[in-house]
C-alpha positions in Angstrom: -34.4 -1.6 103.7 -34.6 -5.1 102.3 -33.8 -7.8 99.8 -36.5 -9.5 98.4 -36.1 -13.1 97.1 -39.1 -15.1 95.3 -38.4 -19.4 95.0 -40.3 -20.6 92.6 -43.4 -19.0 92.5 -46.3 -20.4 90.7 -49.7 -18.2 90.3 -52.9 -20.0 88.9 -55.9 -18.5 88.4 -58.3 -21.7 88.3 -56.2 -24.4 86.0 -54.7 -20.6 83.7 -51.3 -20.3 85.0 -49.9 -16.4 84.9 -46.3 -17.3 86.7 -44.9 -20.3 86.0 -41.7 -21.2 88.8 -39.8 -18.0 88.5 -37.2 -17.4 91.2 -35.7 -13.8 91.5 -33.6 -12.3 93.7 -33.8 -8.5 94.1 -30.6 -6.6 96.1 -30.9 -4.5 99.1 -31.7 -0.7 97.6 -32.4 -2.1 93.9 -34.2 -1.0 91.4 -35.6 -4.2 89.8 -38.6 -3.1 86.4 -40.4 -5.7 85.7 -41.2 -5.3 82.0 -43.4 -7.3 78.9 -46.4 -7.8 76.8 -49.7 -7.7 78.6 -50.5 -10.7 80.6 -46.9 -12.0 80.8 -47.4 -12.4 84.5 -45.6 -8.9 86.0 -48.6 -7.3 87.6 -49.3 -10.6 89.2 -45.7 -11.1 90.5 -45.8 -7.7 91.8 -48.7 -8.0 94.0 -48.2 -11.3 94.9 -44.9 -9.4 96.7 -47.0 -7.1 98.3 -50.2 -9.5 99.3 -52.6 -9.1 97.4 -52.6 -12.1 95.5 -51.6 -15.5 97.0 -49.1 -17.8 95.6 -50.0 -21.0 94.0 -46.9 -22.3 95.5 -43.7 -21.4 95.9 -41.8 -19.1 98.9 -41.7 -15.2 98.8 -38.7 -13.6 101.5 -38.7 -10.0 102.5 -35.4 -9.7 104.2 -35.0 -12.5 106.5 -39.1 -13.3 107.2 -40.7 -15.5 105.0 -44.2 -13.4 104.1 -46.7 -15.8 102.1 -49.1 -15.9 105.2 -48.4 -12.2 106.2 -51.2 -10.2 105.4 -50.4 -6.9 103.1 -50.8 -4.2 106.0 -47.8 -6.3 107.8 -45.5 -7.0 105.1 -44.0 -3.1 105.3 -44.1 -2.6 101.6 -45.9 0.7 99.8 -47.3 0.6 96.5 -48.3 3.1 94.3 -50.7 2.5 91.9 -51.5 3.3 88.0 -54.4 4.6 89.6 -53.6 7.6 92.4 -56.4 6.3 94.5 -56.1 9.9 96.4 -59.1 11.3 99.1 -60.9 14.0 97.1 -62.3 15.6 100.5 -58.8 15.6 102.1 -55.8 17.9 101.5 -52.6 16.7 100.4 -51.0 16.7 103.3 -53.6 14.6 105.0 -53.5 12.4 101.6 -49.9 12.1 102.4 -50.2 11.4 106.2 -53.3 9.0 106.2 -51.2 5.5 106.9 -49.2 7.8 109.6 -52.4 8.8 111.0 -54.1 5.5 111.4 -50.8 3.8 112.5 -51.4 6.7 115.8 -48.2 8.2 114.4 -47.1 11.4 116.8 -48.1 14.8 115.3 -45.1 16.1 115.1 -43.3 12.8 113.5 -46.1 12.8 111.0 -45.7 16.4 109.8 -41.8 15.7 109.8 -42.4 12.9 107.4 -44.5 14.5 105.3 -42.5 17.5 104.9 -39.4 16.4 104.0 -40.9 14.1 101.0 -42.9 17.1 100.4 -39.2 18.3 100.0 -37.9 15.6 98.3 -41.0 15.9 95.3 -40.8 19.2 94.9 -44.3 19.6 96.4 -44.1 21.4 99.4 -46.0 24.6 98.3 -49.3 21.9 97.3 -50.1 20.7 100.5 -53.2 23.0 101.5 -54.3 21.6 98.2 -56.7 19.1 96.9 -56.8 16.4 94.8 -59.1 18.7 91.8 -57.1 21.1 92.4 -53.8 19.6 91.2 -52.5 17.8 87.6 -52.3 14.5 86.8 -48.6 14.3 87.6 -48.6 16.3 90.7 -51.4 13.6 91.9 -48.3 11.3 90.8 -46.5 12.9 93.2 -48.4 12.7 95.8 -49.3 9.1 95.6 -45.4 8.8 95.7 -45.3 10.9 98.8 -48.0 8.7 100.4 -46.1 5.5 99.9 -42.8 7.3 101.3 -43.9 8.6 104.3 -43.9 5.0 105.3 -40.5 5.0 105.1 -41.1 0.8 103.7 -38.7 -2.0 103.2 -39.8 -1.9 99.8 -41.7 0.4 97.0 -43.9 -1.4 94.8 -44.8 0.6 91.5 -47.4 -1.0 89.3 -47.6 1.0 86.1 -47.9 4.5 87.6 -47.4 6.3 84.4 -49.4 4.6 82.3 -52.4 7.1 82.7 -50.2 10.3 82.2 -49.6 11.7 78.6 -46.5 11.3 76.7 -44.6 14.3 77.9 -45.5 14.4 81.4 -44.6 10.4 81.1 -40.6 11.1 80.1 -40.5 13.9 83.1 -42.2 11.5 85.4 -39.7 9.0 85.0 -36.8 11.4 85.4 -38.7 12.4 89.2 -39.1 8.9 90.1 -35.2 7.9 89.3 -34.0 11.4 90.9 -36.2 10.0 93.8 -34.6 6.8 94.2 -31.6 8.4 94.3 -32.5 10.3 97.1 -34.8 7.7 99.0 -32.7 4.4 98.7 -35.2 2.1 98.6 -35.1 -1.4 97.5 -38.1 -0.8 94.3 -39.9 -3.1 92.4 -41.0 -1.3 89.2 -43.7 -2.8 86.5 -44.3 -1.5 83.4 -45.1 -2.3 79.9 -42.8 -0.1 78.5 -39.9 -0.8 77.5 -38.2 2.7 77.5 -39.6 3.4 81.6 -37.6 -0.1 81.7 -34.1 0.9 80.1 -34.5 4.2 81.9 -35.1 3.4 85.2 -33.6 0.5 86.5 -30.3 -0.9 88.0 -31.2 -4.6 86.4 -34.5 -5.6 83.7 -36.6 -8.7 84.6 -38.2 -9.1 81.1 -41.0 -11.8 81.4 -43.0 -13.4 78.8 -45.6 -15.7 79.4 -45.7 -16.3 82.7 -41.8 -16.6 82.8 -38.8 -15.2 82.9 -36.8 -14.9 79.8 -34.1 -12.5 80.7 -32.8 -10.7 84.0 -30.2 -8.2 83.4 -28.8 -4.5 82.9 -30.6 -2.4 80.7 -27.1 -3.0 78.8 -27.1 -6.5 79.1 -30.8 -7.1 78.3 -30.2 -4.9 74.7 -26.5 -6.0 73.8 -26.3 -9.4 74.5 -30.1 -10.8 74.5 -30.4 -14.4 75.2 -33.7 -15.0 73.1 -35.3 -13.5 70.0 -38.1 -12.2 72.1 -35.9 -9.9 74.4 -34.1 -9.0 71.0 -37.5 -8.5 69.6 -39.2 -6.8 72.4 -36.1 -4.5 73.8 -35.2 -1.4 71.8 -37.7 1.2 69.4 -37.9 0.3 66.5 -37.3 -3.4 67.4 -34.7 -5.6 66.2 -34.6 -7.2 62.5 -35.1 -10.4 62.2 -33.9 -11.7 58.6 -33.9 -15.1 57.5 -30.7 -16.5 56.4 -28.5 -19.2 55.9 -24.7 -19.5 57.5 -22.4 -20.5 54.5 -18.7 -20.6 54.3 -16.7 -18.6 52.1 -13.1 -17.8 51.7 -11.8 -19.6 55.4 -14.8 -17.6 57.0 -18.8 -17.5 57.1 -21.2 -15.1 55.1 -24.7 -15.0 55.7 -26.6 -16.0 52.8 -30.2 -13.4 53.1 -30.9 -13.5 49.2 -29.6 -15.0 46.0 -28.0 -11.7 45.3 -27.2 -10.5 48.5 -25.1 -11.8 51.5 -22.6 -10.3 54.1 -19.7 -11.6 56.0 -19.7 -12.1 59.2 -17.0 -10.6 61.4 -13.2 -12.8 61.5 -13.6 -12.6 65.5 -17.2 -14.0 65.6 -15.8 -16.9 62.7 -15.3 -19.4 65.4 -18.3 -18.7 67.7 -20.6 -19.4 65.1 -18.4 -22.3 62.7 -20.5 -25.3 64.4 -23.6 -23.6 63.4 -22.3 -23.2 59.4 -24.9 -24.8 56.9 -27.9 -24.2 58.9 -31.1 -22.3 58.2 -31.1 -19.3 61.1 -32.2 -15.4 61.6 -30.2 -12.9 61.3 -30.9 -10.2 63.8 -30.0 -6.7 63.7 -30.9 -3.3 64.9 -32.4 -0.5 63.0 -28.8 1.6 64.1 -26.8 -1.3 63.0 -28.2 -0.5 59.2 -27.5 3.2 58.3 -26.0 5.2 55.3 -23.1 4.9 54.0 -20.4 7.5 54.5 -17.0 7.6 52.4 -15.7 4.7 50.8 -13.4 2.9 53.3 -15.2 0.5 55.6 -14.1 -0.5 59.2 -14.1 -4.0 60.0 -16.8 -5.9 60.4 -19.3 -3.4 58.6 -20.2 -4.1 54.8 -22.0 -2.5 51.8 -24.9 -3.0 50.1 -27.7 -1.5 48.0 -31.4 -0.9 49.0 -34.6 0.0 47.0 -36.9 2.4 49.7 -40.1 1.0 50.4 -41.1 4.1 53.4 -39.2 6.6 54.2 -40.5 8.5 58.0 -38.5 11.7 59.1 -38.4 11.7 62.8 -36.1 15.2 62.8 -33.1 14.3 64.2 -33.2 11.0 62.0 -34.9 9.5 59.9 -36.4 5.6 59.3 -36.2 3.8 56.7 -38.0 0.5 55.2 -36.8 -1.8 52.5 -37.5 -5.5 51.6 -35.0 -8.2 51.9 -36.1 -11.3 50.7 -40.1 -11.0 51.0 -38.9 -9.2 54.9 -39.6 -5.5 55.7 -36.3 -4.4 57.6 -36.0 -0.5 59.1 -32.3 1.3 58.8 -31.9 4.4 61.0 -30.3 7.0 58.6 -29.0 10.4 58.6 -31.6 13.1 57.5 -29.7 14.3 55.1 -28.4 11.1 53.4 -32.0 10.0 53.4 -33.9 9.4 49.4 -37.6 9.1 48.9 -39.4 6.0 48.8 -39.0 4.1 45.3 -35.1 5.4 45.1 -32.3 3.2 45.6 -30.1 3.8 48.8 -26.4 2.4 49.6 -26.6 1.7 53.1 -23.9 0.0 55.6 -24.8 -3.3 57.8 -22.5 -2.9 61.1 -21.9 -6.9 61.6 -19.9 -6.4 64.8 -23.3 -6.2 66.6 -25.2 -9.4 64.5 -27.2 -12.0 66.2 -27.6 -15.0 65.1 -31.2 -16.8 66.1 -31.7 -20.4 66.0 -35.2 -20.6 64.5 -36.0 -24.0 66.3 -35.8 -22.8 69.8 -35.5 -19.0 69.6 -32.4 -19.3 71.3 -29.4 -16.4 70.5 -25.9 -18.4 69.7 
């Protein structure tokens, strides 16, 4: 087991940067996800850690040893690809023992090894297979068992779901957490999705253009986002972003989204946000944070206000729906039951305890 630490690691491909100085410090036994938009520079940081891309500059640490010059085959990392790469002539088992094999591994270690992460997979009674033979997530396994036979320092995962479909995707993901839990392994995780993100991981490393924008819990990263494009880029449906102006009213603030519409913000966020009173910003709030209204009284910090429906999209257990604020289309996430038809007027509630306010110049969260 390992920490690994990257020190300002720049990648450029000709004079096209892809990382641009991010430093990142991943735990003993961690699971870090590396998560955003295509070409945000995760894939690259990911196998810059394992060696098969060089740093521009900059220092990458696997425990103690510094590894930039270390080739790949030395650095005592497995990866598993979005791509199983698997043998077709060969079994799973000598799929799963290939590294062992060429290492000059002893027989009996090597069927040890691949036995007990047959165990751990749930694949033991697949090994006399091959390859043609098997599904697209059982080859998922086995790629998995390949890279833990090493019994590595570090996993590297670079998109391995990303091939499977939906519903083999969600049970996937529950058989790679349920096997971290078993094979304590410090992980680094990529993915474009930001569900495999939330789902998965002890801490998010969300990265956008070649940087890092955010590093935290999948808590942290969704409550308390520290740009509009985490806010923005965290969470399905994604956040609403509103245009508004902060005006004061009564000893408090209101935010002004319309001439006939505007909704106070909560007493306790009064003084956070005072400095800022008078200025054009965005308003940012989840789809959850906008949902029917039930019974007269409200709790603090939530307040009332009419809709006309633009789309209305049942999901079953809920439904979404659109309306226009000021020239904006902004989703609510509604009861079934409580939900009209497109072209009807709604009362919906705004749950202000969970606002964001976005400072339009520098896309900061205040």
């Amino acid at each position: 087991m390992a920490q690994v630490a990257l020190r300002k690691i720049v990648k450029n491909y000709d004079k096209t940067p892809a990382v641009r100085g991010i430093d990142l410090d991943i735990a003993d036994r961690e699971f870090i996800v590396l998560v955003g938009p295509s070409g945000c520079g995760k894939s690259t940081t990911l196998r810059m850690i394992a060696g098969l891309e060089e740093a521009t500059s900059g220092e990458i640490f696997i425990g103690d040893q510094l590894v930039n010059d270390v080739p790949p085959k030395d650095r005592d990392i497995a990866m598993v690809f979005q791509n199983y790469a698997l043998y077709p002539h060969m079994t799973v088992f000598e799929n799963m023992s290939f590294g062992l094999r060429l290492r000059k591994f002893p027989k009996p270690e090597i069927k040890e090894r691949v036995e007990n992460a047959a165990r751990i997979l749930d694949i033991t009674d697949l090994l006399a297979r091959q390859p043609k033979q098997l599904s697209g997530g059982q080859r998922q396994r086995v790629a998995m068992g390949r890279a833990i036979v090493r019994n590595p320092k570090v996993f590297l995962f670079d998109e391995p779901l990303s091939n499977l479909d939906a519903k083999l995707r969600v049970q996937m993901r529950t058989e790679i957490k349920k096997v971290h839990q078993k094979v304590t392994t410090t992980t680094v995780y990529v993915t474009h999705d930001q569900v495999e993100a939330m789902t998965l991981a002890d801490r998010v490393v969300v990265m956008n253009g070649g940087n890092i924008e955010q590093i935290g819990s999948p808590q942290e990263v969704y409550h308390a986002p520290k740009t509009r494009f985490v806010a923005g880029f965290i969470g399905s449906p994604g956040m609403n972003f509103i245009p508004c102006q902060l005006v004061e009213a009564n000893g408090g603030l209101k935010v002004q989204l319309s001439d006939t519409l505007s909704l106070p913000v909560p007493q306790d966020r009064v003084a956070r946000y005072k400095a800022h009173s008078g200025r054009e910003l965005i308003l940012g709030l989840r789809p959850e944070d906008l949902i029917e209204r039930r019974g007269e009284a409200l709790p603090p910090g939530r307040a009332a206000f009419d809709v006309l429906l633009d789309v209305v999209e049942p999901m079953g257990m809920e439904t979404m729906v659109y309306f226009i604020i000021n020239g904006v289309e902004v989703c609510g996430r509604v009861n079934p039951a409580a939900a009209g038809n497109a072209g009807e007027t709604m009362p919906l509630v705004a749950d202000l305890n969970h606002m964001h306010l976005i400072d339009p110049r520098t896309d900061l969260v205040l």
